[in-house]
N, C-alpha and C positions, 0 to 999 in steps of 0.2 A: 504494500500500500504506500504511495507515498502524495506529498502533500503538495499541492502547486500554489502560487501566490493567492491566489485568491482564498484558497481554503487556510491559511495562517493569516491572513487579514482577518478573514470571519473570526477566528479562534483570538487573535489581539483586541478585536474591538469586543468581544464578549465578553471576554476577561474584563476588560475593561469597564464595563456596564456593571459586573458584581461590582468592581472596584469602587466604582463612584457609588454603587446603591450602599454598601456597607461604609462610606464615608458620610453619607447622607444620614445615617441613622446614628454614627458614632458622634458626629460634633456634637457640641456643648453650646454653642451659638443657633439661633436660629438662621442668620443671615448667612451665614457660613454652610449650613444644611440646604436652604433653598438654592446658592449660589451652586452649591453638588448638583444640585436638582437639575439646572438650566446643562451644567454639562453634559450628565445622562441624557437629555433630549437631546443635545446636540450629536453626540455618539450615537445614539439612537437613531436618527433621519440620515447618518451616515452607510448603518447600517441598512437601510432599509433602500438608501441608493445601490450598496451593492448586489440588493436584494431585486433590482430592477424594479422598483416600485417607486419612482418621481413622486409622484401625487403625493402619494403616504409621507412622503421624506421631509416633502414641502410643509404639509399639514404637521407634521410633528413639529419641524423649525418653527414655523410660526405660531402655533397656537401652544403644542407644547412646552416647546424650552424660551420663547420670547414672551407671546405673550401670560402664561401661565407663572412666568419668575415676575413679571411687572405687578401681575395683582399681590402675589406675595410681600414682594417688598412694599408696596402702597399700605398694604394690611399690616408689614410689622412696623413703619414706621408712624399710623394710626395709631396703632395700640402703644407704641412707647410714648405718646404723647398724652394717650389714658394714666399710663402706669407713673409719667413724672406728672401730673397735676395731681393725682394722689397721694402721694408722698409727701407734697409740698402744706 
């Protein structure tokens, strides 16, 4: 059996998706967790190019790792803005 480029791309970039999903769930920051986030979608529509699937690749970029990290951070910088007039 042996392996051709494309089949060690699939295998790097896969690895890679655990990599980031288990950095996603290890940080200690939120900002730092969703920022994991945006890269797994990014890696993801990579994938899903080599996957010969454009459309998919596209809809992940855009909806899941751009627009899906924007509402995040709009969201944690709302709430931190809850949590300092509480304190104060």
């Amino acid at each position: 059996m042996t392996l051709n480029i494309i089949d060690i791309t699939h295998i790097i970039i896969l690895l890679t998706l655990v990599a980031t999903a288990l950095l996603a769930i290890t940080f200690r920051t939120l900002l730092s967790a969703v920022i994991s986030l945006a890269v797994f979608g990014l890696i993801l529509s990579a994938e899903f190019m080599l996957l010969h699937a454009p459309d998919v690749a596209i809809a992940e970029a855009g909806i899941g790792a751009a627009l899906t990290t924007a509402i995040f951070i709009f969201a944690l910088k709302s709430t931190k803005k809850v949590e300092e007039k509480e304190e104060s």
